[in-house]
CHARMM internal coordinates of N, CA and C (Angstrom, degrees):
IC EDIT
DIST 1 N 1 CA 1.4624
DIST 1 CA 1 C 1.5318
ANGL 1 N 1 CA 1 C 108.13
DIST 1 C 2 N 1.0339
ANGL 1 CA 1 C 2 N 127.18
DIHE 1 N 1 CA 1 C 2 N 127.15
DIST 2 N 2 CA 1.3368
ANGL 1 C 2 N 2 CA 139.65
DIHE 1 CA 1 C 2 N 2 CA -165.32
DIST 2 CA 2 C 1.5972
ANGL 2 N 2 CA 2 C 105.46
DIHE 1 C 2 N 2 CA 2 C -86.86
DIST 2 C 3 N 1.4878
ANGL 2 CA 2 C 3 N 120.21
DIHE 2 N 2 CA 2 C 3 N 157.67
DIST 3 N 3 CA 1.6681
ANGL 2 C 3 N 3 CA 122.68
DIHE 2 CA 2 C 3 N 3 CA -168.44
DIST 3 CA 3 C 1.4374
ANGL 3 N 3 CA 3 C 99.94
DIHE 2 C 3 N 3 CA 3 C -62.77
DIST 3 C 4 N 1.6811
ANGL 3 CA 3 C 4 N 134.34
DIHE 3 N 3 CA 3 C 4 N -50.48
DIST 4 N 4 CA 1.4100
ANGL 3 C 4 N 4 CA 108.47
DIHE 3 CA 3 C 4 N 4 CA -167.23
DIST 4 CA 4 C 1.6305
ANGL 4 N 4 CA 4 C 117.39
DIHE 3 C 4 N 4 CA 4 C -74.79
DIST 4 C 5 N 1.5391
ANGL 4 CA 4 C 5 N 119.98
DIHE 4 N 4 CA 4 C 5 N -16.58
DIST 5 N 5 CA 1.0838
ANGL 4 C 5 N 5 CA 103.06
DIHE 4 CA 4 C 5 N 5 CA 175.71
DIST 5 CA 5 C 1.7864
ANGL 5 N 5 CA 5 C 118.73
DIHE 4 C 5 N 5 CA 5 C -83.16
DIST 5 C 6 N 1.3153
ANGL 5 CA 5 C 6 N 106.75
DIHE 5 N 5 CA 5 C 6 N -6.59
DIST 6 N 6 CA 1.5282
ANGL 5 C 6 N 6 CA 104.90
DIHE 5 CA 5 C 6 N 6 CA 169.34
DIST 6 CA 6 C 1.9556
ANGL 6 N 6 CA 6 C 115.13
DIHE 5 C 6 N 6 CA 6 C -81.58
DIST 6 C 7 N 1.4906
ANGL 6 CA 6 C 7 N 94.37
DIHE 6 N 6 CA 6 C 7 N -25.54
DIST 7 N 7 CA 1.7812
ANGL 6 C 7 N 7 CA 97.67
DIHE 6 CA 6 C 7 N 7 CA -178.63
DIST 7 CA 7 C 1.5633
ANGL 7 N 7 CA 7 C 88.59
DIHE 6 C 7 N 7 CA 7 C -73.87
DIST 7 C 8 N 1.1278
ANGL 7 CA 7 C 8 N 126.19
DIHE 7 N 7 CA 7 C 8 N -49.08
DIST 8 N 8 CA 1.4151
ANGL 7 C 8 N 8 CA 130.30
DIHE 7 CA 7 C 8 N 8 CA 170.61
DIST 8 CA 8 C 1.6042
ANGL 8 N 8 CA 8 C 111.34
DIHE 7 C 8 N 8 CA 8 C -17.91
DIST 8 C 9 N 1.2564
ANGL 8 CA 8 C 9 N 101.24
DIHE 8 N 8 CA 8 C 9 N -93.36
DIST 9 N 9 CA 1.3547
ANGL 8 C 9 N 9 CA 122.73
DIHE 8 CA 8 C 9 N 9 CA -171.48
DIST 9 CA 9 C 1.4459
ANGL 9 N 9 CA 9 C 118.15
DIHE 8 C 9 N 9 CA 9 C -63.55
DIST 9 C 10 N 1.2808
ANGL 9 CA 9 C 10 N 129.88
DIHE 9 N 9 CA 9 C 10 N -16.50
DIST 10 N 10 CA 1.4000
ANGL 9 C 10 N 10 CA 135.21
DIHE 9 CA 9 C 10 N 10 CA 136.25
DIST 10 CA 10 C 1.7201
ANGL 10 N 10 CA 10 C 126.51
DIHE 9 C 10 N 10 CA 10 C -65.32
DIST 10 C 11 N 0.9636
ANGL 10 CA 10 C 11 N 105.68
DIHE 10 N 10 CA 10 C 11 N -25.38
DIST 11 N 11 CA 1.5595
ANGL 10 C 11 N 11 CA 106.70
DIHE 10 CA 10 C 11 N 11 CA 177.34
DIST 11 CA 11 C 1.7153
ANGL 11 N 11 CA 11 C 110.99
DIHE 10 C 11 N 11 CA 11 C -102.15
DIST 11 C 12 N 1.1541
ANGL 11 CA 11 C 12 N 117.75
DIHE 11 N 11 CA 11 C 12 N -16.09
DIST 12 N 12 CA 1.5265
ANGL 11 C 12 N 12 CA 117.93
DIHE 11 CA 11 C 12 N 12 CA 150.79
DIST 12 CA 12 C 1.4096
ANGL 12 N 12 CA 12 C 106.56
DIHE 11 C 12 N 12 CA 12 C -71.47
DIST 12 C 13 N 1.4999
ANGL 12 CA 12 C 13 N 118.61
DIHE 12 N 12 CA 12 C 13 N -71.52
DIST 13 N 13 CA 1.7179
ANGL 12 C 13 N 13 CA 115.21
DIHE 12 CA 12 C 13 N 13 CA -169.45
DIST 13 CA 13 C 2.1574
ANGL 13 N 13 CA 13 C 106.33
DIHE 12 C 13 N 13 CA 13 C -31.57
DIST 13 C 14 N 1.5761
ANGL 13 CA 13 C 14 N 97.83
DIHE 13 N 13 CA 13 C 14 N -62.60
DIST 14 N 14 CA 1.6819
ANGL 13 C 14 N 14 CA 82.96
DIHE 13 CA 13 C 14 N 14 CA 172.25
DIST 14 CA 14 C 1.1881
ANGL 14 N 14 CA 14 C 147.71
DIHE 13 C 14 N 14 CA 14 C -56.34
DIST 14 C 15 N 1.7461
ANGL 14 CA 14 C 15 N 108.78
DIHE 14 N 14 CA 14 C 15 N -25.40
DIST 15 N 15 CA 1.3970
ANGL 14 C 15 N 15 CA 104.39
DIHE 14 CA 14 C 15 N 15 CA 151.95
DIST 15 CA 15 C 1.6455
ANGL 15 N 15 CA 15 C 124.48
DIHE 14 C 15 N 15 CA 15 C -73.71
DIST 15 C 16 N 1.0261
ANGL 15 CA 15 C 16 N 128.15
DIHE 15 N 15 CA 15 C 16 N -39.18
DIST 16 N 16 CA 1.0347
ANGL 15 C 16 N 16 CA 143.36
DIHE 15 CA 15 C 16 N 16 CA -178.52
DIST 16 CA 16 C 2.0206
ANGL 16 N 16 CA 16 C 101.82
DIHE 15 C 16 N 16 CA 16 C -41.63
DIST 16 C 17 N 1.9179
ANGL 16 CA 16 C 17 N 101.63
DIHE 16 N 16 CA 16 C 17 N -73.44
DIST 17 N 17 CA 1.6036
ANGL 16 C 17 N 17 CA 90.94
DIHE 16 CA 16 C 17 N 17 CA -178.66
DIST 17 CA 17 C 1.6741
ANGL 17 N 17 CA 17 C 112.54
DIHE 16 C 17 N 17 CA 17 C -78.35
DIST 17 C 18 N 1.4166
ANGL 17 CA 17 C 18 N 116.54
DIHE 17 N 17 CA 17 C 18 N 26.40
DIST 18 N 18 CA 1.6671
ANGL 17 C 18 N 18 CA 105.41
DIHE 17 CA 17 C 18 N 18 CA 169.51
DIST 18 CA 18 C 1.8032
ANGL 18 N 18 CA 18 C 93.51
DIHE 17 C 18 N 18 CA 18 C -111.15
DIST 18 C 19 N 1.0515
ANGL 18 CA 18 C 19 N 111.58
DIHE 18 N 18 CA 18 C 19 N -19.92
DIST 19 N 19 CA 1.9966
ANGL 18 C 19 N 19 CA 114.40
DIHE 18 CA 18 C 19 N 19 CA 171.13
DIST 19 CA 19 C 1.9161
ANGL 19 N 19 CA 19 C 93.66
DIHE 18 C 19 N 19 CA 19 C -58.06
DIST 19 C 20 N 1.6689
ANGL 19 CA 19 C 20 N 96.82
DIHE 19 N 19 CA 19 C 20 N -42.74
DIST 20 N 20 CA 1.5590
ANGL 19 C 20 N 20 CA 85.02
DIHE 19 CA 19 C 20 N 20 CA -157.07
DIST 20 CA 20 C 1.5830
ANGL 20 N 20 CA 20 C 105.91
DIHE 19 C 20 N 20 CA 20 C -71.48
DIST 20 C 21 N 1.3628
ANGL 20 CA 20 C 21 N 103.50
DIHE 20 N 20 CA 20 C 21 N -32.35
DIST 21 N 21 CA 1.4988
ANGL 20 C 21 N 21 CA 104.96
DIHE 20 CA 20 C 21 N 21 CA -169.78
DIST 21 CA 21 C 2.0222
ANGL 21 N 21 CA 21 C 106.65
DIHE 20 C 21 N 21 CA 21 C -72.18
DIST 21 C 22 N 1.1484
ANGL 21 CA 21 C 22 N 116.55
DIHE 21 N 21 CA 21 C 22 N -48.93
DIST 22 N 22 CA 1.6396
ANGL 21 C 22 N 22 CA 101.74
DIHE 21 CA 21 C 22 N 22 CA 175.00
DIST 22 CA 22 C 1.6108
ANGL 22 N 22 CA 22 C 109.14
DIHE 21 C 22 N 22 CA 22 C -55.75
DIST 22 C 23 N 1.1704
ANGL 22 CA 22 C 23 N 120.98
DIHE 22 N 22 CA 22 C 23 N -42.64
DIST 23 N 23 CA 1.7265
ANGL 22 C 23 N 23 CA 109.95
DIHE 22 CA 22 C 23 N 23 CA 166.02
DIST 23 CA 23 C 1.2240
ANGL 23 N 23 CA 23 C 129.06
DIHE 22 C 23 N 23 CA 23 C -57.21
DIST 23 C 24 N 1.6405
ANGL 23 CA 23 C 24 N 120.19
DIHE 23 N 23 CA 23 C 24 N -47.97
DIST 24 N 24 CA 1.5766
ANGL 23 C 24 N 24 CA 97.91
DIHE 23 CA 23 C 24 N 24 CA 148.30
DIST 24 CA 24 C 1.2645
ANGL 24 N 24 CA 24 C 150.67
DIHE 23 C 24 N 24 CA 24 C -51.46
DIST 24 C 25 N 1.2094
ANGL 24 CA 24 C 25 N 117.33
DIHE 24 N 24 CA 24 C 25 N -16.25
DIST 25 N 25 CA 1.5914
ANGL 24 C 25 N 25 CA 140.93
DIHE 24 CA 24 C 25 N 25 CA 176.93
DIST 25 CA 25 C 1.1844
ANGL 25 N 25 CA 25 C 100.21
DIHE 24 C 25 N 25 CA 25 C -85.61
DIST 25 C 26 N 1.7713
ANGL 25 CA 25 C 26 N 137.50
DIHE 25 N 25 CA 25 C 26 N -48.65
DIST 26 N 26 CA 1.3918
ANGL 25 C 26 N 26 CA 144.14
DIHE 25 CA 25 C 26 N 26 CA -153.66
DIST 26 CA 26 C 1.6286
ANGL 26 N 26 CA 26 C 79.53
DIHE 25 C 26 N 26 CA 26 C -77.82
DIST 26 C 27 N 1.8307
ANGL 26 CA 26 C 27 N 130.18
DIHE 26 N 26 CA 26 C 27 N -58.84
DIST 27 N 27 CA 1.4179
ANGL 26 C 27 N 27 CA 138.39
DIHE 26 CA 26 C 27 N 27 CA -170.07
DIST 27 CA 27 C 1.7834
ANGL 27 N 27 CA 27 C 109.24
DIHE 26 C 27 N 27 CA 27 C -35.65
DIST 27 C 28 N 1.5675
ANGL 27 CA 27 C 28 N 84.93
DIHE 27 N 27 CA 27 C 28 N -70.78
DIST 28 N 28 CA 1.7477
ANGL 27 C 28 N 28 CA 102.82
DIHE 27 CA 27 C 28 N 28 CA -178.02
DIST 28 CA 28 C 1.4256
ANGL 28 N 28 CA 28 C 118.03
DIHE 27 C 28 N 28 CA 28 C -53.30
DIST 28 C 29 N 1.6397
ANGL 28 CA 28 C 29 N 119.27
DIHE 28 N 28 CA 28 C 29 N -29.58
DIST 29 N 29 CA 1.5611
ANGL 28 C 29 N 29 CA 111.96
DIHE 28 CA 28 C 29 N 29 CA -152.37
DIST 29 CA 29 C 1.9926
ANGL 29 N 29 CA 29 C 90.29
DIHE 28 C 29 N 29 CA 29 C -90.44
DIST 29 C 30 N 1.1532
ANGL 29 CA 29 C 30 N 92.86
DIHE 29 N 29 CA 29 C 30 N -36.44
DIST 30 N 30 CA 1.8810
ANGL 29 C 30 N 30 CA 105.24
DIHE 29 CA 29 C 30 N 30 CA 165.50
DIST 30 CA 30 C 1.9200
ANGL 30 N 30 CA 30 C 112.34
DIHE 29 C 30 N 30 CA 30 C -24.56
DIST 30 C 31 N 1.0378
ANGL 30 CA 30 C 31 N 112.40
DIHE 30 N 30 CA 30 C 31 N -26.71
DIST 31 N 31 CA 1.2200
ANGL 30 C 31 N 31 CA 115.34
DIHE 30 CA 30 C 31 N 31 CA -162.83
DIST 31 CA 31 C 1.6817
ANGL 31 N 31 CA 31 C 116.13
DIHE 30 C 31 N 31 CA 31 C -108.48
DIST 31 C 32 N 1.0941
ANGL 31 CA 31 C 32 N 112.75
DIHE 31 N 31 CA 31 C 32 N 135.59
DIST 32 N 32 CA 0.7071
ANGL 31 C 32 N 32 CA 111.12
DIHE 31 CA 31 C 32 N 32 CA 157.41
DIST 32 CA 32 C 1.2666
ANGL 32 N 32 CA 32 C 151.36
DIHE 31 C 32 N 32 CA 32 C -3.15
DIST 32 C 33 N 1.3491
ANGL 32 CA 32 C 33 N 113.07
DIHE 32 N 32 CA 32 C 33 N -90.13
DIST 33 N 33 CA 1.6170
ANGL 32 C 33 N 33 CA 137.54
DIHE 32 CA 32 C 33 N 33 CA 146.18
DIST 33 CA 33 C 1.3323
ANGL 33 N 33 CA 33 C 110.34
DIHE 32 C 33 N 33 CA 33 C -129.95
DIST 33 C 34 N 1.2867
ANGL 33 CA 33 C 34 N 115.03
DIHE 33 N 33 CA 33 C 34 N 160.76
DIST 34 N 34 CA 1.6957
ANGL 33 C 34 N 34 CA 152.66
DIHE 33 CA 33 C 34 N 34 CA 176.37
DIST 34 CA 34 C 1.6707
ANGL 34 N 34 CA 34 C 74.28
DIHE 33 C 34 N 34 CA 34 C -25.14
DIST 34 C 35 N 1.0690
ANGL 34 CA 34 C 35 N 97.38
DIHE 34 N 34 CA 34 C 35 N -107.48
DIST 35 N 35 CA 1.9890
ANGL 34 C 35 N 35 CA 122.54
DIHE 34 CA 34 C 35 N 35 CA -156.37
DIST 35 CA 35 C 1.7971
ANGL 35 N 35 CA 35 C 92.03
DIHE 34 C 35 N 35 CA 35 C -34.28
DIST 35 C 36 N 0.7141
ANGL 35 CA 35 C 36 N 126.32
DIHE 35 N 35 CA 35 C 36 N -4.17
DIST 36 N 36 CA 1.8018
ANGL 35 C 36 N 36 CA 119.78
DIHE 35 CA 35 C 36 N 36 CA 173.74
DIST 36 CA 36 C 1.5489
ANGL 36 N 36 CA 36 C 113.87
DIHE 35 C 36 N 36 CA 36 C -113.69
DIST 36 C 37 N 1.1718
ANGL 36 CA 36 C 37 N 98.31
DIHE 36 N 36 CA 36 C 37 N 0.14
DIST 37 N 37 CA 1.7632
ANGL 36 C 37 N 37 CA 107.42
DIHE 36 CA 36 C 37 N 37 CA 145.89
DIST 37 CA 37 C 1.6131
ANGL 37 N 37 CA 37 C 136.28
DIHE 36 C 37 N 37 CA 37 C -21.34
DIST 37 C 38 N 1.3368
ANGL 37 CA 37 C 38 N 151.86
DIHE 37 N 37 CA 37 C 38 N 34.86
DIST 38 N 38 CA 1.2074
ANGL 37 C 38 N 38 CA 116.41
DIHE 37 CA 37 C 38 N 38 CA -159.78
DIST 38 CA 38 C 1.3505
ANGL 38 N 38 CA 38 C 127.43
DIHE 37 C 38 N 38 CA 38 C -71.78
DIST 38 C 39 N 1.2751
ANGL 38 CA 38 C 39 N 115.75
DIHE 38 N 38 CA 38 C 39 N 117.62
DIST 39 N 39 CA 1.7535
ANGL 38 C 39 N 39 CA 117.39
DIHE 38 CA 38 C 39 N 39 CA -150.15
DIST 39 CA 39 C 1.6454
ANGL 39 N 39 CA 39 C 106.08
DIHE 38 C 39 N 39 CA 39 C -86.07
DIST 39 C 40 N 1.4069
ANGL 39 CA 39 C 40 N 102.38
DIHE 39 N 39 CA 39 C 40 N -0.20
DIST 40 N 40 CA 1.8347
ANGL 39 C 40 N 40 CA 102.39
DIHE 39 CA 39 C 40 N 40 CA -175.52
DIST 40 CA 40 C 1.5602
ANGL 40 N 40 CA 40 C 98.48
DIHE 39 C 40 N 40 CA 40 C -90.54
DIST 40 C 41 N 1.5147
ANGL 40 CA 40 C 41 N 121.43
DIHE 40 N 40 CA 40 C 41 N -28.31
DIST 41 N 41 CA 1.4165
ANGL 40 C 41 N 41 CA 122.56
DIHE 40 CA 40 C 41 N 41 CA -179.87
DIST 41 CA 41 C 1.5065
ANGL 41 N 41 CA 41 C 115.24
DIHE 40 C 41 N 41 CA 41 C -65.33
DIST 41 C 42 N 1.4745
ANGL 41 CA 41 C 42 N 106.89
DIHE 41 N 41 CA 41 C 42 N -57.11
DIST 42 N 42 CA 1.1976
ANGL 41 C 42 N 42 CA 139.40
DIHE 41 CA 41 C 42 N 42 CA 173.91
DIST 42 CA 42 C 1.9515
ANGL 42 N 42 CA 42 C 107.06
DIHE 41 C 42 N 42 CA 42 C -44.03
DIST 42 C 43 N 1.4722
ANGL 42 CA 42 C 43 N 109.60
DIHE 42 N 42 CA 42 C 43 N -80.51
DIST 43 N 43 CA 1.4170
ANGL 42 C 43 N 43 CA 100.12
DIHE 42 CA 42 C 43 N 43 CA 156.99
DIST 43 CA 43 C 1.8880
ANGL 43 N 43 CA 43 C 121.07
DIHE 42 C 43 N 43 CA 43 C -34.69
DIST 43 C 44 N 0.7886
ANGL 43 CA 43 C 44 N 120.25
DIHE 43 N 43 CA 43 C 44 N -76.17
DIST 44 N 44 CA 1.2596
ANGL 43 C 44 N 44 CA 132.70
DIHE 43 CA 43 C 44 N 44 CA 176.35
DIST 44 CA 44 C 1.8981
ANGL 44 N 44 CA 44 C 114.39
DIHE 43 C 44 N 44 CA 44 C -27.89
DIST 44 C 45 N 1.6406
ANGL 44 CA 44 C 45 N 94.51
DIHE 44 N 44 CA 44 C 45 N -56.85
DIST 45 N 45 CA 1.5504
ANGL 44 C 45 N 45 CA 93.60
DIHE 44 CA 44 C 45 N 45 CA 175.34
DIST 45 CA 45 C 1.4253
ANGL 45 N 45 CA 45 C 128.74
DIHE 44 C 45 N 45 CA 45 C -81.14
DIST 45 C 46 N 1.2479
ANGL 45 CA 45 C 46 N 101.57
DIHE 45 N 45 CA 45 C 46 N 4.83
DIST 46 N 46 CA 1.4543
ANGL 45 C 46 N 46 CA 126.06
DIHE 45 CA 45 C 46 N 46 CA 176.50
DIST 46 CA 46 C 1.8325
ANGL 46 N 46 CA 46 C 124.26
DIHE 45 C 46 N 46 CA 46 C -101.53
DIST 46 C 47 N 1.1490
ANGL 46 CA 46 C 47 N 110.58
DIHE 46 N 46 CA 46 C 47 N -33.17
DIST 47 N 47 CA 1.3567
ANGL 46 C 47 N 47 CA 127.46
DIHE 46 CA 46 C 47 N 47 CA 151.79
DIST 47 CA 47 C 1.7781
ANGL 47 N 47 CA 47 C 97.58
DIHE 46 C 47 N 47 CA 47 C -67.82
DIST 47 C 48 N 0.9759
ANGL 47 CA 47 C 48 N 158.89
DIHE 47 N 47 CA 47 C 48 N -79.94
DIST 48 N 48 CA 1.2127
ANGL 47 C 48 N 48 CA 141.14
DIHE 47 CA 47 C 48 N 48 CA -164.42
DIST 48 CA 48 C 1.0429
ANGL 48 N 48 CA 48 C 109.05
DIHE 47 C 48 N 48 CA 48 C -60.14
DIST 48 C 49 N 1.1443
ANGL 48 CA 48 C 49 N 136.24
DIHE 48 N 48 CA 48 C 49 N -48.50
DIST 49 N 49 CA 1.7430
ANGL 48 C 49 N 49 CA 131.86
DIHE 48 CA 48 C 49 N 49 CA -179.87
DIST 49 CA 49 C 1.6076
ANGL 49 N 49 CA 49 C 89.96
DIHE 48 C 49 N 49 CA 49 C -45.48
DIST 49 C 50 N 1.0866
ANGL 49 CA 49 C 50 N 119.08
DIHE 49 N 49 CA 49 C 50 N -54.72
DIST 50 N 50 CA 1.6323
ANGL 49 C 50 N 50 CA 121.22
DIHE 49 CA 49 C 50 N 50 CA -168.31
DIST 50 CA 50 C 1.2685
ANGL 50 N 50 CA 50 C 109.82
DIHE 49 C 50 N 50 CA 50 C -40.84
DIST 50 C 51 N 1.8037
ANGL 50 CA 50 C 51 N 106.93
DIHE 50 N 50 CA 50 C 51 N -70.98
DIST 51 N 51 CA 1.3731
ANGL 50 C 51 N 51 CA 114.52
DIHE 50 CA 50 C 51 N 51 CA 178.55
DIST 51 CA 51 C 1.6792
ANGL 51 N 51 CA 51 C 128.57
DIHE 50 C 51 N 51 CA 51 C -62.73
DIST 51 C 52 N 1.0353
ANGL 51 CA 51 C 52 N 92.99
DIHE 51 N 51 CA 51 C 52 N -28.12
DIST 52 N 52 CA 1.9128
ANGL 51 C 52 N 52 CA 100.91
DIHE 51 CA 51 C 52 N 52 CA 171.57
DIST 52 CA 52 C 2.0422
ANGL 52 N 52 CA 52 C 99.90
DIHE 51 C 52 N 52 CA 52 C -72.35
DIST 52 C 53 N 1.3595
ANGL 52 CA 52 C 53 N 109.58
DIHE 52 N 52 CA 52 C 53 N -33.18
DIST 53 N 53 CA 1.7426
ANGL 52 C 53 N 53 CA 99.33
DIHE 52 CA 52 C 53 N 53 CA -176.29
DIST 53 CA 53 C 1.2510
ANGL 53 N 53 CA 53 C 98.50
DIHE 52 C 53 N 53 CA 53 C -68.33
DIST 53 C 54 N 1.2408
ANGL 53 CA 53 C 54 N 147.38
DIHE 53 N 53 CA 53 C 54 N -43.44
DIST 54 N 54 CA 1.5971
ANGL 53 C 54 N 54 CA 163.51
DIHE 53 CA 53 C 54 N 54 CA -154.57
DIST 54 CA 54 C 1.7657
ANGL 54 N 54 CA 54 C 98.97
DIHE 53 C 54 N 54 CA 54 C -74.21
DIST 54 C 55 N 1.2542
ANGL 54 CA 54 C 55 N 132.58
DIHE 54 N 54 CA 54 C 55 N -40.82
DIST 55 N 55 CA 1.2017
ANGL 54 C 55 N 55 CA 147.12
DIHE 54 CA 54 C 55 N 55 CA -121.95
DIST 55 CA 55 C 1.9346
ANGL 55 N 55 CA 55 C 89.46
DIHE 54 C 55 N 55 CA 55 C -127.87
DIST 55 C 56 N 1.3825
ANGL 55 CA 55 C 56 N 101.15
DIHE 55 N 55 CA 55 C 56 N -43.39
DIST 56 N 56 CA 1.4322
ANGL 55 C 56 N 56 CA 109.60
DIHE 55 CA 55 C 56 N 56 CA 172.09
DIST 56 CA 56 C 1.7007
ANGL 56 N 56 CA 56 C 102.17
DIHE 55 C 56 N 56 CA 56 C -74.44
DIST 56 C 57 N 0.8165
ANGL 56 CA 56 C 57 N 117.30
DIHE 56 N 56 CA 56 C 57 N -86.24
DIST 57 N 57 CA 1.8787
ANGL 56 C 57 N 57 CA 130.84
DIHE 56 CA 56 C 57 N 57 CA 170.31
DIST 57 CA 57 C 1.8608
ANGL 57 N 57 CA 57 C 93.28
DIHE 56 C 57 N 57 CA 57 C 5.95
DIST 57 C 58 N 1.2548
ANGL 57 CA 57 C 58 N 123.08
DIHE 57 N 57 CA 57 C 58 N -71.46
DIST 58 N 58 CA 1.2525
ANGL 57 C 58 N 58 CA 126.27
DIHE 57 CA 57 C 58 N 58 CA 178.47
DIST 58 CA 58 C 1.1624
ANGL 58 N 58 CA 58 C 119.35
DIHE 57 C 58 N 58 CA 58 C 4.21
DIST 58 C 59 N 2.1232
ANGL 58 CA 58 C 59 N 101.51
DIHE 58 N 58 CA 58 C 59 N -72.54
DIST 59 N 59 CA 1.1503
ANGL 58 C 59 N 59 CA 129.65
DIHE 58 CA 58 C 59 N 59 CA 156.67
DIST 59 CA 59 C 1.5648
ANGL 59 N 59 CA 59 C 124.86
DIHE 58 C 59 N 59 CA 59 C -11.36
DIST 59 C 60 N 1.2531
ANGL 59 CA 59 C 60 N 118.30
DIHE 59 N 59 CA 59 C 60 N -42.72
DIST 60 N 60 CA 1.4987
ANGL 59 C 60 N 60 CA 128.19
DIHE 59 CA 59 C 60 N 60 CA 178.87
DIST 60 CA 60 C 1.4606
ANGL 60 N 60 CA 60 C 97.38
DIHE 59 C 60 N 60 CA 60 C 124.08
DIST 60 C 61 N 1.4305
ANGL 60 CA 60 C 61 N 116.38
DIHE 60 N 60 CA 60 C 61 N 138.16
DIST 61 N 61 CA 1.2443
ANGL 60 C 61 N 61 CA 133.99
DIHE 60 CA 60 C 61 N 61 CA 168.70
DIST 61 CA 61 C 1.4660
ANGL 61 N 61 CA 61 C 119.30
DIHE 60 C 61 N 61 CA 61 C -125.08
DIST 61 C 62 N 1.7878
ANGL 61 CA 61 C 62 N 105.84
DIHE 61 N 61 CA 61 C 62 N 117.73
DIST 62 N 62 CA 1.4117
ANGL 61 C 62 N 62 CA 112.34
DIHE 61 CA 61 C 62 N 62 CA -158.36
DIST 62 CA 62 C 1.8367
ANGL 62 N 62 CA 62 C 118.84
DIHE 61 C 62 N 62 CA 62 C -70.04
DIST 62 C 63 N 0.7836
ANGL 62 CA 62 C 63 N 103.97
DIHE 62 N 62 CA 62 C 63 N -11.61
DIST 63 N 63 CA 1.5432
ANGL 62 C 63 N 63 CA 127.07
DIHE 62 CA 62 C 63 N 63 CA 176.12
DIST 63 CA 63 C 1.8005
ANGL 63 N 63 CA 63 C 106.01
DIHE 62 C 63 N 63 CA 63 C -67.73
DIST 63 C 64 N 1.4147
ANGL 63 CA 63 C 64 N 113.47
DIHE 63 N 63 CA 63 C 64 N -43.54
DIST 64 N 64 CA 1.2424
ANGL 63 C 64 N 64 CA 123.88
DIHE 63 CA 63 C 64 N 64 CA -168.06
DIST 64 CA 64 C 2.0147
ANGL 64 N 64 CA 64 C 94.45
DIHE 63 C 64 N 64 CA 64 C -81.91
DIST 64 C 65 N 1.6391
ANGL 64 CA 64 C 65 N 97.62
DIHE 64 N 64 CA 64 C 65 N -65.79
DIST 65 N 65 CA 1.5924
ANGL 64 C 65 N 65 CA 102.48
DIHE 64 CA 64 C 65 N 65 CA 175.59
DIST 65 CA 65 C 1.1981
ANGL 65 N 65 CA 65 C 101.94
DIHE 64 C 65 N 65 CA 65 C -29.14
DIST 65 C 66 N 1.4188
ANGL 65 CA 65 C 66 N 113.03
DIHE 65 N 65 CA 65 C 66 N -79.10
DIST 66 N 66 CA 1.7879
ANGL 65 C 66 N 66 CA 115.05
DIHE 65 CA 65 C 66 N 66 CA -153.05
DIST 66 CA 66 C 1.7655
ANGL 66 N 66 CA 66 C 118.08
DIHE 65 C 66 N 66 CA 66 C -73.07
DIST 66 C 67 N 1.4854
ANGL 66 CA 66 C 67 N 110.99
DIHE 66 N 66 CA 66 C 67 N 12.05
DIST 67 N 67 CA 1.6842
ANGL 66 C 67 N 67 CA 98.41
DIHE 66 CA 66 C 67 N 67 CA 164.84
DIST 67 CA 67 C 1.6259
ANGL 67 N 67 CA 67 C 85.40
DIHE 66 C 67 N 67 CA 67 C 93.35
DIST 67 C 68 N 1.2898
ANGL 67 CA 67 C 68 N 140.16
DIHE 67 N 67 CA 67 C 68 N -20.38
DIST 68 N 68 CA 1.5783
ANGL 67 C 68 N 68 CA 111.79
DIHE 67 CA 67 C 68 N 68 CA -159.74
DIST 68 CA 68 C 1.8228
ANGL 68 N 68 CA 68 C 99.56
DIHE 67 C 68 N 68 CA 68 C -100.27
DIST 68 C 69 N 1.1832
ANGL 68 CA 68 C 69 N 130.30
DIHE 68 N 68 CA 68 C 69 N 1.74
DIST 69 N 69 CA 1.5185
ANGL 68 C 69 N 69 CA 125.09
DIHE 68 CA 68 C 69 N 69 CA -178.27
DIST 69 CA 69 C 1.4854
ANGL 69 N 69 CA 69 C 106.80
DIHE 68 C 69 N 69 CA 69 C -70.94
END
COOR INIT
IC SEED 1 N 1 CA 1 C
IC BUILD
């Protein structure tokens, strides 16, 4: 595997689980309280935020272009 596809695939993976983490927070803060959580949605909408950030990245990620990832 050659250096840009590893700066690649490291600089997607970090956007990717910080997409997931503000969507779990955006999921959880939605609620009410804690115990009114539903954590299968929440998981769920957070794995897609994941895979849709990964899926966008494709697109080109300027961090990777410009040398700073």
């Amino acid at each position: 595997m050659n250096n840009y596809m590893k700066k690649w695939l490291r600089c997607a993976g970090v956007r990717a689980v910080k997409t997931m983490a503000q969507t779990a927070v955006a999921t959880i803060g939605a609620s009410t309280v804690l115990s009114a959580v539903d954590w299968r949605v929440t998981v769920s909408a957070a794995v897609l935020a994941g895979l849709l950030s990964l899926l966008t990245s494709v697109a080109g990620l300027p961090e990777v272009e410009n040398g700073n990832g």
